[in-house]
C-alpha positions as CSV (number, residue, x, y, z in Angstrom):
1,X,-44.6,-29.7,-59.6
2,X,-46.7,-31.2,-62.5
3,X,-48.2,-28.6,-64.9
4,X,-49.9,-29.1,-68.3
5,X,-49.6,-26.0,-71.1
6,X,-51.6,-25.5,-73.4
7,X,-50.6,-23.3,-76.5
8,X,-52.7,-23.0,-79.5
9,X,-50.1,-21.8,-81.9
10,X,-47.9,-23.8,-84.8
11,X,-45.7,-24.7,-81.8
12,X,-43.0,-23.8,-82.5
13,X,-42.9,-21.3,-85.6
14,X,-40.8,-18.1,-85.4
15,X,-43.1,-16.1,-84.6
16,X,-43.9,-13.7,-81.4
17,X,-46.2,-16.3,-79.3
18,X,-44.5,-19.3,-79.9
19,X,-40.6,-17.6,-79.0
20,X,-42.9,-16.1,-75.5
21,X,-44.3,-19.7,-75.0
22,X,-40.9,-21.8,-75.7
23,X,-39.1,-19.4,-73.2
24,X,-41.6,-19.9,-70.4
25,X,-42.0,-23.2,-70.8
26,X,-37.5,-23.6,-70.8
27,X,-37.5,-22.0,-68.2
28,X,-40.5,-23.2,-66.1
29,X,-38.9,-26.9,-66.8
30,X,-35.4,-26.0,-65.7
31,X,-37.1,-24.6,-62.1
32,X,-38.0,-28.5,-61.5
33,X,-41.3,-28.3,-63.0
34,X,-42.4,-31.7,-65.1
35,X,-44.4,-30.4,-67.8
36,X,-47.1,-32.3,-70.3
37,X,-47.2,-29.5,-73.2
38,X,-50.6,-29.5,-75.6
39,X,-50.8,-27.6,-78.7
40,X,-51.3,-27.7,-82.7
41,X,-50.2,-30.3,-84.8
42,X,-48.6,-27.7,-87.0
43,X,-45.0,-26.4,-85.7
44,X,-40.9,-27.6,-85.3
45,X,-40.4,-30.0,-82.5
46,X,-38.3,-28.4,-80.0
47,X,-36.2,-29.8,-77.3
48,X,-36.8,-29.0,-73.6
49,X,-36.1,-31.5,-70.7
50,X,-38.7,-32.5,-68.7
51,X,-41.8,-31.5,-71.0
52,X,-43.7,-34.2,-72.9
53,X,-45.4,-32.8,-76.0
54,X,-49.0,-33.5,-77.3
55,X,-50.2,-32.3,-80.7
56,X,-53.3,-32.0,-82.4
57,X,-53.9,-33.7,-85.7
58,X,-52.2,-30.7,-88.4
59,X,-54.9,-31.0,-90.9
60,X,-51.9,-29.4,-93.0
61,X,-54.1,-29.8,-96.3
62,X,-56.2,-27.2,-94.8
63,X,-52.8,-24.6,-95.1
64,X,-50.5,-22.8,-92.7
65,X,-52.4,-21.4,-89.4
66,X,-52.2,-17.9,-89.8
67,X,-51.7,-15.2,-87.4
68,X,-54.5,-14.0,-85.1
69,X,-57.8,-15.1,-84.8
70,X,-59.6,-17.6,-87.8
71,X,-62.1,-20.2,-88.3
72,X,-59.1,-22.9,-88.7
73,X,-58.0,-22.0,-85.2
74,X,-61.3,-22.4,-83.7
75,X,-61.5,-25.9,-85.7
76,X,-58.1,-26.5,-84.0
77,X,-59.1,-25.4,-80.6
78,X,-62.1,-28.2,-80.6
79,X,-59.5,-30.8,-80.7
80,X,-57.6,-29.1,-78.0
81,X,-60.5,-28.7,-75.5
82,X,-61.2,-32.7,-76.1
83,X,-57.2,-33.4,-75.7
84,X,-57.1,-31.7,-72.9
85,X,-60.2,-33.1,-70.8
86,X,-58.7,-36.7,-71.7
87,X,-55.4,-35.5,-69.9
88,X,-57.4,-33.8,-67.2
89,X,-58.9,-36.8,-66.4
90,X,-55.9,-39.4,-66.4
91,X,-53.5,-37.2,-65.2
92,X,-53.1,-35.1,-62.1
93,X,-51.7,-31.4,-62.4
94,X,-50.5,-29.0,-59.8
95,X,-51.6,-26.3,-62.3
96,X,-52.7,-25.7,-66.1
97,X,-50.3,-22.9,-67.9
98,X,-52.9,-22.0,-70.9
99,X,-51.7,-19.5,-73.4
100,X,-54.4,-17.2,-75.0
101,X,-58.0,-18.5,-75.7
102,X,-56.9,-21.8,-74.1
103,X,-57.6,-20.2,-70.9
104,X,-61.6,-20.6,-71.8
105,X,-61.8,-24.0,-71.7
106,X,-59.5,-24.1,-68.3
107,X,-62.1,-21.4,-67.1
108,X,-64.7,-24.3,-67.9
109,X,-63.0,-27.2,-66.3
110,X,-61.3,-25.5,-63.4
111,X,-64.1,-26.2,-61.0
112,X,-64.5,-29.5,-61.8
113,X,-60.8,-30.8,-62.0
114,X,-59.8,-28.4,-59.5
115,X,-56.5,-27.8,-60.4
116,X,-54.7,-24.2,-60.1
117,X,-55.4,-21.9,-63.7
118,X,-52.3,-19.7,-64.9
119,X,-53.6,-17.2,-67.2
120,X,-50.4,-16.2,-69.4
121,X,-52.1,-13.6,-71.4
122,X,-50.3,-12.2,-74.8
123,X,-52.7,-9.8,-75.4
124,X,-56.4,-8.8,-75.1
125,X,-58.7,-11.0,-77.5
126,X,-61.0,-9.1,-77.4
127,X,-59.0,-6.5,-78.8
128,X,-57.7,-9.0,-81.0
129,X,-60.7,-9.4,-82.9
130,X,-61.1,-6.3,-83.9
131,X,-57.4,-5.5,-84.9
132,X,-57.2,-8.8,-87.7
133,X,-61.2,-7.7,-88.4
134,X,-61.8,-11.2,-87.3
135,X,-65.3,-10.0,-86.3
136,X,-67.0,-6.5,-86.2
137,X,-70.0,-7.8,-84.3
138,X,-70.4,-5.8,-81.1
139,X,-72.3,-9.4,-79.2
140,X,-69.4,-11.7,-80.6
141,X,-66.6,-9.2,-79.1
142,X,-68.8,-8.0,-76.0
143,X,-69.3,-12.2,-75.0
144,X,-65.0,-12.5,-75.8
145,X,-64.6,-9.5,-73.4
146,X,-67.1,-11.1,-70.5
147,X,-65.2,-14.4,-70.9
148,X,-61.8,-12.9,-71.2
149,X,-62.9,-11.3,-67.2
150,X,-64.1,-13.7,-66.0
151,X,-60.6,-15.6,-67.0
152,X,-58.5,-13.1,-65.4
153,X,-60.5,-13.0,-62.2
154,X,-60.8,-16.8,-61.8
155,X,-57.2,-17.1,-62.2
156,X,-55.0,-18.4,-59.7
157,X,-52.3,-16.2,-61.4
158,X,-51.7,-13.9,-64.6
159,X,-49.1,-12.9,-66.3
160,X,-48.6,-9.9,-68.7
161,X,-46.0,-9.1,-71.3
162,X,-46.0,-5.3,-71.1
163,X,-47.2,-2.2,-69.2
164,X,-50.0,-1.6,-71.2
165,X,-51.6,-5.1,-70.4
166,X,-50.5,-4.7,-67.3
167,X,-52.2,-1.7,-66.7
168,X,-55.3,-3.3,-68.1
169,X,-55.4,-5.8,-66.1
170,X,-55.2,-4.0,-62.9
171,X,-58.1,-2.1,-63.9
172,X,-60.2,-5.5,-63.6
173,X,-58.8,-7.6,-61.0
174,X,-59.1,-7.5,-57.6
175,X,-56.1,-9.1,-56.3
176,X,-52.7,-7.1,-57.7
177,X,-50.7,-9.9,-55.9
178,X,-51.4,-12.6,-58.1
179,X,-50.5,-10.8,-61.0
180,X,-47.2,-11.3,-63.0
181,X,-45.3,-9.0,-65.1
182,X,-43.0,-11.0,-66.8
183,X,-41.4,-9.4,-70.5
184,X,-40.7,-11.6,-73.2
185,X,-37.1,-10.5,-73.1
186,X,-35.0,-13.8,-73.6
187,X,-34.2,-14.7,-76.8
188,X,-31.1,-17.5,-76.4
189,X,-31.3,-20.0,-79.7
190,X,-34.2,-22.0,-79.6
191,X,-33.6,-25.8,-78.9
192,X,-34.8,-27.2,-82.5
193,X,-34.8,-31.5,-83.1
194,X,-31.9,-32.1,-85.1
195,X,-34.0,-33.5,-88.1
196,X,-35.8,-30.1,-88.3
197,X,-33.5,-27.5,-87.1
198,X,-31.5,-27.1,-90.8
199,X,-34.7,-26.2,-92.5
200,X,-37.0,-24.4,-89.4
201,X,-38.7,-21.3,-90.4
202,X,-36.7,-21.1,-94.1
203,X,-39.1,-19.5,-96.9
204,X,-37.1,-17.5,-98.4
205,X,-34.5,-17.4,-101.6
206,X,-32.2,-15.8,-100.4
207,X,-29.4,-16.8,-96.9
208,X,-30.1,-13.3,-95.3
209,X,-26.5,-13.0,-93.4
210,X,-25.1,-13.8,-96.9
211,X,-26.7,-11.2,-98.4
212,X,-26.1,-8.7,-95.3
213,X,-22.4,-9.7,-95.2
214,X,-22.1,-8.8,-99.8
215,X,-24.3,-5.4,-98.7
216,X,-21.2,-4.0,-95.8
217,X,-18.1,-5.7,-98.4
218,X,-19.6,-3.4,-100.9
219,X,-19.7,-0.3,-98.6
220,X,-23.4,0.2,-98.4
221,X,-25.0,1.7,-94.7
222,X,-27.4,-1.0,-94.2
223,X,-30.7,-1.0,-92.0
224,X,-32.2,-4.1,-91.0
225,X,-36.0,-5.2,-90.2
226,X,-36.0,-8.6,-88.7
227,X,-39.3,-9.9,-87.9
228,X,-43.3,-10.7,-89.5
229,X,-44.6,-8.8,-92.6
230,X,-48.3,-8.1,-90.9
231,X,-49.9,-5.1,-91.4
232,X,-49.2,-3.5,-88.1
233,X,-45.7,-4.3,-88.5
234,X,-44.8,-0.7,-90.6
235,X,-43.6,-2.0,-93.5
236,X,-45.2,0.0,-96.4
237,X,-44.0,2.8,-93.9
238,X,-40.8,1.3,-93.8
239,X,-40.5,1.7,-97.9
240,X,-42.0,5.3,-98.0
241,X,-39.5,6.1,-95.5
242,X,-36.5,4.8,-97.6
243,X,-37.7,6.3,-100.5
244,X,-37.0,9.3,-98.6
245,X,-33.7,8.4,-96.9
246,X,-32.6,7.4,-100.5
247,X,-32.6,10.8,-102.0
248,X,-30.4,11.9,-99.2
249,X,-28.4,8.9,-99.0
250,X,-28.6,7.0,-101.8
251,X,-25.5,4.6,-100.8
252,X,-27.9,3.1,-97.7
253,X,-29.6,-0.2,-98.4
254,X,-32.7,-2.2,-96.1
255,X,-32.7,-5.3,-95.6
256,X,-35.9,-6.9,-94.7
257,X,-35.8,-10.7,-92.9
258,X,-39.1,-12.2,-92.7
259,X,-42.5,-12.8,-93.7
260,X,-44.5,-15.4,-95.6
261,X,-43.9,-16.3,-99.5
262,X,-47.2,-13.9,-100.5
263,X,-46.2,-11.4,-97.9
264,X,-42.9,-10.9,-99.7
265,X,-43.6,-11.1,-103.1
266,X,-46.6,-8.2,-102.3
267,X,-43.9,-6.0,-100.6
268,X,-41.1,-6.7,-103.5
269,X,-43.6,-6.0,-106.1
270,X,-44.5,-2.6,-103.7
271,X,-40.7,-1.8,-103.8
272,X,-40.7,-2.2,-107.4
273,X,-43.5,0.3,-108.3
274,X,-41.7,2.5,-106.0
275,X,-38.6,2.0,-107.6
276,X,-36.6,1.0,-104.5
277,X,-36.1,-2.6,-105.6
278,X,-32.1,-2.3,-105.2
279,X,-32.9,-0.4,-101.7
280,X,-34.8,-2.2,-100.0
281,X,-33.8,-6.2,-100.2
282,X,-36.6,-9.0,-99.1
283,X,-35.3,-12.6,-98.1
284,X,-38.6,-14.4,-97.0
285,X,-38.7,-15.6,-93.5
286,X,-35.0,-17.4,-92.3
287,X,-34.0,-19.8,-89.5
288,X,-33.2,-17.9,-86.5
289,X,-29.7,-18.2,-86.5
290,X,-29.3,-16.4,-90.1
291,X,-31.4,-13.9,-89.0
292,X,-29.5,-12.5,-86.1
293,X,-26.5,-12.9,-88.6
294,X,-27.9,-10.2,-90.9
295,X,-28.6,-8.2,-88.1
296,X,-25.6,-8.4,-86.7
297,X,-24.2,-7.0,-89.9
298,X,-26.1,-3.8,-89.1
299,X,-25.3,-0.3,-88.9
300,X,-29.2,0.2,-87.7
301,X,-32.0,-2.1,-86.5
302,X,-35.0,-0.4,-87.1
303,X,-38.4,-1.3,-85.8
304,X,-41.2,0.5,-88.1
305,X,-44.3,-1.0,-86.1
306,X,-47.4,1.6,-86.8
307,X,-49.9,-0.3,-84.6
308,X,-50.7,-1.4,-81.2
309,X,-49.6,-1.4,-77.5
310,X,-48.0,-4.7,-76.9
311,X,-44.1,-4.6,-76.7
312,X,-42.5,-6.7,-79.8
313,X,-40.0,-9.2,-78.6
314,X,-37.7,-8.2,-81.1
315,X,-37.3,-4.5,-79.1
316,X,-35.8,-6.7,-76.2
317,X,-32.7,-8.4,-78.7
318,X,-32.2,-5.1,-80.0
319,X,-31.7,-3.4,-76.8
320,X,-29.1,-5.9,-76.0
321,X,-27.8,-6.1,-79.6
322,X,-25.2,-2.7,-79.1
323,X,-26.5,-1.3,-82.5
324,X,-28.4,1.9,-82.7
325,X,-32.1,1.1,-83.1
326,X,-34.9,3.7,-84.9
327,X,-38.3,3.0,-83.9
328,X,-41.6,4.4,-84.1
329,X,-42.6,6.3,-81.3
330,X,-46.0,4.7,-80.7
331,X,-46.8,3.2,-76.9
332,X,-45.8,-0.3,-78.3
333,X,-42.3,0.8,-78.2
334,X,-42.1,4.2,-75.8
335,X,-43.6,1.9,-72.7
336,X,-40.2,0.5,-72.8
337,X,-37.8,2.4,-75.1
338,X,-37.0,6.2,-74.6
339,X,-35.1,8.5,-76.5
340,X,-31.9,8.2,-74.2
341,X,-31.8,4.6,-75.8
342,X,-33.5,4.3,-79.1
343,X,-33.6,7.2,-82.4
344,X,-37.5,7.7,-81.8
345,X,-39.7,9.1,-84.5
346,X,-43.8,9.7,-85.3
347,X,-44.9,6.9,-87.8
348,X,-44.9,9.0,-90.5
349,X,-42.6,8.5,-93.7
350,X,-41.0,11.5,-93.1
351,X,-39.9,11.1,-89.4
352,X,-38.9,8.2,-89.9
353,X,-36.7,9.2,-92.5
354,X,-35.4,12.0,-90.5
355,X,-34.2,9.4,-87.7
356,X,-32.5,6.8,-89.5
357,X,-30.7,9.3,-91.6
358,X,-29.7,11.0,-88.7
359,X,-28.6,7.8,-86.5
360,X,-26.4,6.7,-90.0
361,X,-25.4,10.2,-90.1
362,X,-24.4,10.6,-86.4
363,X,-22.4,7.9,-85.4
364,X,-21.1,9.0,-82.4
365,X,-24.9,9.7,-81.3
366,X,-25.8,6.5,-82.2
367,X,-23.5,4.9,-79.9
368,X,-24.6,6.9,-77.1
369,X,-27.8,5.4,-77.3
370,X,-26.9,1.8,-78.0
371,X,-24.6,1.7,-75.4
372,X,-27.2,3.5,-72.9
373,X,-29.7,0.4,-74.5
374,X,-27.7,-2.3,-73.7
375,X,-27.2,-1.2,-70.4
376,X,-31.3,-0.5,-69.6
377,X,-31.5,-4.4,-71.3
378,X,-28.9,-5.6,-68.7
379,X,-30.8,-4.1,-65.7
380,X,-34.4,-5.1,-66.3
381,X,-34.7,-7.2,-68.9
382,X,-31.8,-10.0,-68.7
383,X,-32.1,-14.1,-68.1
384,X,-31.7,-13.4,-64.7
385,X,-34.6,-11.0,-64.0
386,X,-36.4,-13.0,-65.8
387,X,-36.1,-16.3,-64.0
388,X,-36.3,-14.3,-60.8
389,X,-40.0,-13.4,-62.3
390,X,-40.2,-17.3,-63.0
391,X,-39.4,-18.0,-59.4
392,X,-42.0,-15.9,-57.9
393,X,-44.7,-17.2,-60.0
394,X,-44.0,-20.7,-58.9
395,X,-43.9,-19.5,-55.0
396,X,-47.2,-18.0,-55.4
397,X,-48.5,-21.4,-57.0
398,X,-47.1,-23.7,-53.9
């Protein structure tokens, strides 16, 4: 089968779309599928047999493409709807993959190329437009919401991430069948071009196993947060919650991997005022492979997300990681962890405080529930359940 995906991220940046997008695309291409891939100019070139890559000018002098919705992306997404009608018309696809708002302009071709329309849908945009105040206009978010619809129901097939989109998107179509729940659960090392893969995804000062290896040689409990600084990700909860654990435990140390240059130097200077700067240690964002080093070197992974109802990817490498995980126990996380595998507390400073002293505290507890989390990872979330979902999607499409 020939297929063309279209992403509009910074393909690839570590970041949650772009790790979902690589691992469908690896895997779609090692099923036999021949794949032309569109997307930004911005991003690491990545590796994968059997996909040809087609970028968008970067326009980097405009700056980095930030996370959700922005006028840059829509800029972007004019070159993409152009690239993409010059490939519909001298190429011939068994289906278009698009990822996000790509699926609009597939929605607009569709009837006249006539190929078969994969929705792969990360989340609601609709629902993204309100959550990174990209718009508070009721018309804007009320036409997103009618196009975002009439996507799912013109689609050939859909595919979710979670429960709660899965849930959702029952609610509109009328055809369960074509509908794919397929977690973004894999998280193998991501194929990076040699010329790019020493310095991919490194902002930061600091080599974050390095500094997670010097925190355990010195005796310290450590927590780790691997993943974005956004808003929704818990952070400043994160740091009231230490202050907390630090009266009790003053020994215990956080280590936080990730985030842009301005994100960090917000939260360090946040840590400061709070005087947790020796507590609670910031490296800037770090090549993948460093990161799960630091968090290897963890006594707890902790995931302090205070917003929304998608599933993070990182929950998934945690699960399988064998180290007690604290979490916030908001739907983003209880639709797939419970407390049988995961320390789970209200996203509150003091709850969570409560659960990370008591996981460090309670070691033989802890265990319980990482070993219990490893195993719930191994029996519905592994590779090979997920290229079993891969396989049925493509027997739907033939």
């Amino acid at each position: 089968m020939n297929a063309l995906v279209i992403a509009p991220q910074p393909f690839f940046s570590p970041r949650g779309t772009p790790f979902s997008v690589y691992y469908r695309t690896l895997i779609l291409s090692e099923h036999g599928v021949q794949i032309d891939f569109l997307t930004y100019g911005q991003g690491q070139d990545v590796d994968i047999p059997g996909v040809r890559f087609i970028r968008t000018p970067a326009f980097r002098f405009l700056g980095p493409i930030k996370i959700g919705p922005s006028p840059f992306k829509l800029f972007l997404d004019c070159f993409i709807f152009w690239q993409m009608v010059w490939l519909l018309c001298t190429r011939r696809y068994d289906f278009v993959h698009a990822h996000e708002e790509a699926v609009f302009f597939a929605l607009l071709l569709k009837p006249l190329f006539r190929f078969k329309l994969v929705y792969d849908m990360h989340s609601s945009l609709a629902q993204q437009m309100r959550n990174f105040n990209f718009s508070r206009s009721s018309l804007l978010i009320g036409l997103f919401k009618r196009l975002e619809d009439a996507s799912l129901k013109a689609a050939d097939a859909v595919i979710t991430i979670c429960p709660d989109l899965r849930d959702y998107v029952n609610s509109i179509i009328s055809e369960p069948a074509k509908h794919f729940l397929i977690e973004n659960s894999l998280f193998m090392p991501v194929r990076l071009r040699q010329a790019t893969a020493a310095t991919s995804g490194t902002n930061g000062d600091q080599d974050a196993g390095q500094v997670a290896r010097e925190l355990k040689r010195q005796g310290h409990p450590l927590i780790v947060y691997a993943g974005t600084l956004e808003h929704y990700q818990g952070i400043d909860l994160l740091l009231e919650a230490m202050a907390q654990v630090g009266h009790s435990l003053p020994q215990a140390r956080c280590l936080v991997v990730g985030g842009s240059p301005a994100q960090v130097a917000s939260y360090r200077e946040k840590a400061r005022q709070a005087t947790l700067a020796g507590q609670v240690i910031f490296t800037g964002q770090m090549p993948q492979h460093l990161a799960r080093q630091a968090c290897g070197q963890a006594d707890i992974l902790v995931s302090p997300r205070s917003e929304g109802t998608n599933t993070p990817l990182k929950i998934y490498e945690q699960l399988a990681s064998g180290i007690p995980l604290v979490a916030t126990a908001i739907y983003s996380h209880t639709q797939v962890l419970t407390d049988k595998v995961a320390f789970l507390a209200d996203p509150r400073p003091e709850a969570l405080a409560e659960a990370l002293l008591k996981a460090l505290q309670d070691p033989e507890l802890a265990r319980g529930k990482a070993t219990a989390a490893k195993a719930l990872y191994a029996e519905r979330y592994a590779e090979a359940a997920y290229r079993g979902k891969i396989a049925n999607l493509l027997h739907w499409l033939r």
